[in-house]
C-alpha positions in Angstrom: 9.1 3.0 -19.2 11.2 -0.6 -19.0 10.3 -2.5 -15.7 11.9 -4.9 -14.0 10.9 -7.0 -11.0 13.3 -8.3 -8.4 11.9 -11.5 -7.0 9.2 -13.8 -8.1 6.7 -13.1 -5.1 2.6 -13.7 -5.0 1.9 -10.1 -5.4 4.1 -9.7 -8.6 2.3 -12.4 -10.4 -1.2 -11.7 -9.3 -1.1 -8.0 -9.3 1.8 -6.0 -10.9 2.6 -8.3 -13.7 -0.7 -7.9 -15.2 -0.8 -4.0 -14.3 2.0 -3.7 -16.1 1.5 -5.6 -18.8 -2.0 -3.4 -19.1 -0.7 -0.1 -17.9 -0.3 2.5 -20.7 3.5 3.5 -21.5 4.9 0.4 -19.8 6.4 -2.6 -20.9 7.3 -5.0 -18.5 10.7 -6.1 -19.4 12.2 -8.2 -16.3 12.5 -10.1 -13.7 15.2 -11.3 -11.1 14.3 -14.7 -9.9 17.1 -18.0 -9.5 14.4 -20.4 -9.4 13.1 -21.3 -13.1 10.2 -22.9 -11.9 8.6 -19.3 -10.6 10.0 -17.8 -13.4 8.0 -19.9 -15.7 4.8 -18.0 -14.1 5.9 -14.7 -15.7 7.2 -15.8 -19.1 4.2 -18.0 -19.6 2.0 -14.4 -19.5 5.2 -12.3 -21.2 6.9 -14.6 -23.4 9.7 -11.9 -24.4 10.6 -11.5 -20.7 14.1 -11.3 -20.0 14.9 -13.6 -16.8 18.1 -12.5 -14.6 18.9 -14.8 -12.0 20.2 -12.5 -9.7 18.9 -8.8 -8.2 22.2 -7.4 -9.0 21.9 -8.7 -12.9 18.8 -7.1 -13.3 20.2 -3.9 -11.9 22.6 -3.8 -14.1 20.9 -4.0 -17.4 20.9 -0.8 -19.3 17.1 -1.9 -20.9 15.6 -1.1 -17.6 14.6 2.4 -16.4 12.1 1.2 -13.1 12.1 -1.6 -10.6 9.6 -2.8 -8.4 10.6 -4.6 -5.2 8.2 -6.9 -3.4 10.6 -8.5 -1.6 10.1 -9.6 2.3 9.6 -6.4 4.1 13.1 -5.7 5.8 14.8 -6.0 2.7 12.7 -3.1 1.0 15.4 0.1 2.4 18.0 -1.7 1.3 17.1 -3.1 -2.2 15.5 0.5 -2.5 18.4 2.5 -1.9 20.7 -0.1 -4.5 18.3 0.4 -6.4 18.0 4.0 -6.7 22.3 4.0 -7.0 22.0 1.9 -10.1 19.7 5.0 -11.6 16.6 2.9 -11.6 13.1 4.2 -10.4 11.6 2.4 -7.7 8.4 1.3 -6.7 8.9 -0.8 -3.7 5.8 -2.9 -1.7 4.4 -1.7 1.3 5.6 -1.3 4.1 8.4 0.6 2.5 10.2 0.8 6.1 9.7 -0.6 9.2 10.7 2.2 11.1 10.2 6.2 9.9 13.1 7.2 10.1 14.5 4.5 7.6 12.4 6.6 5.1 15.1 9.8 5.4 18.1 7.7 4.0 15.4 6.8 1.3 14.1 10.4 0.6 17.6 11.7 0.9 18.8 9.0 -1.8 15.6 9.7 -4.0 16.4 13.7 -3.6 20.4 13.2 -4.7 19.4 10.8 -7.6 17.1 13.1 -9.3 14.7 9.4 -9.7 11.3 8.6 -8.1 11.1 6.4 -5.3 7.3 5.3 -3.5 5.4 2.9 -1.9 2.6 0.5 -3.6 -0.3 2.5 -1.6 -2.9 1.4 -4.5 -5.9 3.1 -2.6 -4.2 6.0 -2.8 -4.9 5.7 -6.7 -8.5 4.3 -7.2 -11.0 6.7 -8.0 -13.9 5.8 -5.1 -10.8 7.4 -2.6 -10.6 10.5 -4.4 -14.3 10.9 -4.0 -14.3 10.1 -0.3 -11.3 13.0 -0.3 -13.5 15.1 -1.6 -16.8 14.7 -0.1 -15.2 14.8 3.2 -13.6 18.6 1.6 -16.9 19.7 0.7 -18.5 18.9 4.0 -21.1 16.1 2.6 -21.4 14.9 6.0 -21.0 17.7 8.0 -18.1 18.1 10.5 -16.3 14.4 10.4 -16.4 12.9 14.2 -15.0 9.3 13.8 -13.9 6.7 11.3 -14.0 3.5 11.9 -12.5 0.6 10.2 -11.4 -3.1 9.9 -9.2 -5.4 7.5 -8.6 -9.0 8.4 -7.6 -12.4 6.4 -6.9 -15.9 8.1 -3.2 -17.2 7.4 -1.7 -18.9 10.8 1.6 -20.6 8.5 4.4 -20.2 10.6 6.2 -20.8 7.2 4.6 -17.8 5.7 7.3 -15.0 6.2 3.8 -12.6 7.2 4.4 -14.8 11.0 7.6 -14.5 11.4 9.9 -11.6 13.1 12.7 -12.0 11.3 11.1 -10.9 7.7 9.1 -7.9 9.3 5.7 -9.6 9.7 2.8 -9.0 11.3 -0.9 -8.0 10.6 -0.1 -3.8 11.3 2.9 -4.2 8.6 0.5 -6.3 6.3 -3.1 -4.6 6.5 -2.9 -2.6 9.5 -1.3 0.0 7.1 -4.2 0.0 4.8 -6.7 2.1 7.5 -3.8 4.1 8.3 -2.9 5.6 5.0 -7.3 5.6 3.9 -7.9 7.8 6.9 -4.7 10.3 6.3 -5.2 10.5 2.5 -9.1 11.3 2.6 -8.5 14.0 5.9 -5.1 14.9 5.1 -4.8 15.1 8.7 -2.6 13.1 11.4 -2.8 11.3 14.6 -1.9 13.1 17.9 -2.0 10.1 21.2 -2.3 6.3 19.9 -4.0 3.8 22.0 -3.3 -0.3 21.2 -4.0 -3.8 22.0 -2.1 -5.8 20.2 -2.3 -10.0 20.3 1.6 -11.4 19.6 2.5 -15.1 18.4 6.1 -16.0 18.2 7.0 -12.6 18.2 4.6 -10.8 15.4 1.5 -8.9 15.9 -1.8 -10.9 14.5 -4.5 -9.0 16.0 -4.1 -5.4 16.4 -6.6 -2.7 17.9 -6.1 0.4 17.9 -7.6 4.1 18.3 -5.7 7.3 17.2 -7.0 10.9 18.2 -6.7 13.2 15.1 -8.3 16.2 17.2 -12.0 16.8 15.7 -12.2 13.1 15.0 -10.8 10.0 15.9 -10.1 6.5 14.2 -11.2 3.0 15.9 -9.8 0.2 13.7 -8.7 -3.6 13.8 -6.9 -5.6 11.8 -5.9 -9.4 12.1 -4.3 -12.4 10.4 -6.6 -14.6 12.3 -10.1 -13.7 11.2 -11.7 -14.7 8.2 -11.3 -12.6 5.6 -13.3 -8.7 6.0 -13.2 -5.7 5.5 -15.2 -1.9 5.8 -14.6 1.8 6.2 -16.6 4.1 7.8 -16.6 8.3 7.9 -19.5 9.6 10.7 -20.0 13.1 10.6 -22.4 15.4 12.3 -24.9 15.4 9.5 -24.3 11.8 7.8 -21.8 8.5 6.7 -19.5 7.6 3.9 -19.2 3.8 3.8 -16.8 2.3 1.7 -18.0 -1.3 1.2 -14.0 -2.6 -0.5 -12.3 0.1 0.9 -8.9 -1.9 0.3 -9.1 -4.4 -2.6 -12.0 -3.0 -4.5 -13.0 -5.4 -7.3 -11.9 -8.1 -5.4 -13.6 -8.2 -1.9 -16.4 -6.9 -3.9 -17.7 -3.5 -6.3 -16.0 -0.5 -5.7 -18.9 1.7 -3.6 -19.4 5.4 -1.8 -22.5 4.9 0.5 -23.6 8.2 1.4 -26.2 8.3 4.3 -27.9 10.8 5.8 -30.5 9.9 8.7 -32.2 6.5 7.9 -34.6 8.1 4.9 -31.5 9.5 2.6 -29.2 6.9 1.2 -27.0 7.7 -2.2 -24.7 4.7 -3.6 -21.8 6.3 -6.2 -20.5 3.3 -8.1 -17.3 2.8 -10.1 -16.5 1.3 -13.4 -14.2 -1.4 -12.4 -10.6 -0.5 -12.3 -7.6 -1.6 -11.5 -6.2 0.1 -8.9 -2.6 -1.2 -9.3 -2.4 0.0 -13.2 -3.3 3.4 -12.2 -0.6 3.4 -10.1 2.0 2.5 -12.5 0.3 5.1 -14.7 0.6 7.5 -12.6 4.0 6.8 -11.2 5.5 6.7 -15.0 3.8 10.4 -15.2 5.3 11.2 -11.9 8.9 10.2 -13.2 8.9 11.1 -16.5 6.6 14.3 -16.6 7.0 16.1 -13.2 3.3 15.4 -12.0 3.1 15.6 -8.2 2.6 11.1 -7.6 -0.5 10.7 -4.6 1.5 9.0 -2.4 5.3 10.4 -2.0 7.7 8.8 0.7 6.8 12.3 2.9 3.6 10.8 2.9 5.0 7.3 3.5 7.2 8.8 6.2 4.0 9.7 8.0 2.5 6.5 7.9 5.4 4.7 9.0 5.4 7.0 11.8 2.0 6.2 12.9 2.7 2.3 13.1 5.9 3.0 15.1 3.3 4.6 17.4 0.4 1.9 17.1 3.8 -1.1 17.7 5.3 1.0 20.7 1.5 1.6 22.1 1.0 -1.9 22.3 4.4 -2.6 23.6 6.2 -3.9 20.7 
């Protein structure tokens, strides 16, 4: 599979280049970006990269069967959706939406196209969160009760289109997500009432808190642009606790580990080979679009995600 990327953002170079570059059946092929001085980034790594200098160019060339978009969050539908008409495959950052139902037009145009469309939900990929999916299945720690979580980094640039309105910032859109999509994927359950607290700063949420009711159990989280950086997962049931000690960016926060406690005499650590979790999800999208294998994360999935931080915004009065 031929990718292309449209725009030269942080997340591209850091993460997807190299994921593509490693992942099996892919060849990243290229970019969009008018600015030669970020584009120099990218052919520096992948000398044979061809450079458009415009999103519609690079939509355009024939040599390119998948996109990925990690453009500022309100442009995401939209590039999507071209995307998706010029019979490209999409892999678009998260959040894919910033409202659910913004995610119909996309499954609709997905469904009509006969292509694959998702969201970069990378922990839906790594291996430690398959485990937690299935301990949790075979009752490892009893009857699950509550979760509890936290992801937080310091950035207060009101530069940095993560603080302002305008792009869709704001700590839920930008890690607030991440507890949301951990807890649904390992229960494959969802939330019923939403309680929040949200702190706002020229219009964006930078401190969310928030607890969901998901029936048997519920989820306590925060997240927050204005804490140094942490994070931690927690799964209490009646008879133990999964921690996950880099529930989010494993190999970067730290190892990727399943704590499994039960009482204060039984501990069991399951450690994983380093990964990374972004060329597993290329991988596995590529066998998703070109093979037919059911992807992790589908935009029904997505959809429900969205849905829950409409509920977590409107909760705390945003």
């Amino acid at each position: 599979m031929r990718w292309g990327i449209l725009g030269a953002a942080k997340i591209a170079r850091t993460a997807l280049m190299p994921a593509l570059n490693a992942a099996r059946g892919a060849e990243f092929a290229a970019l969009a970006t008018s600015t030669p001085r970020k584009a120099q980034a990218f052919t520096g790594v992948t000398p044979h990269l061809r450079v458009h200098d415009s999103y519609e160019t690079l939509l355009a060339d024939p040599d390119i069967d998948a996109v990925y978009i990690p453009l500022p969050n309100h442009l995401h539908v939209d590039w999507s959706l071209r995307a998706l008409a010029a019979g490209k495959h999409v892999l678009c950052e998260k959040p894919v939406a910033l409202e659910a139902p913004e995610i119909d037009r996309l499954i609709a145009a997905r469904d009509a196209s006969g292509l694959l469309c998702a969201e970069t939900f990378m922990v839906c990929h790594h291996p430690q969160w398959h485990r937690v999916r299935q301990l949790l299945a075979d009752g490892a720690i009893g009857v699950l009760r509550q979760v509890e979580a936290a992801f937080s980094f310091h950035n207060d640039d009101p530069a940095n289109i993560r603080n302002r309105p305008e792009t869709g910032g704001g700590a839920l859109y930008d890690i607030g997500v991440y507890p949301c999509i951990a807890t649904r994927f390992a229960t494959g359950r969802e939330p019923g009432e939403i309680r929040a607290a949200l702190e706002v700063e020229n219009g964006v949420d930078t401190t969310a808190r928030v607890w969901a009711d998901f029936g048997d159990f519920s989820l306590s989280f925060y997240c927050s642009t204005r804490m140094a950086p942490h994070q931690r997962i927690a799964f209490h049931g009646t008879e133990g606790v999964i921690e996950l000690r880099a529930p989010f960016n494993a190999g970067v926060a730290a190892a990727a580990e399943v704590v499994v406690r039960r009482g204060y005499d039984e501990t069991r650590i399951e450690r994983f080979e380093p990964v990374d979790q972004y060329r597993l999800m290329v991988e596995a999208f590529e066998r998703s679009a070109l093979d037919g294998v059911p992807f992790d994360c589908p935009l029904e999935v997505s959809r429900g995600n969205a849905a829950m931080i409409d509920a977590i915004r409107a909760a705390g009065g945003l």
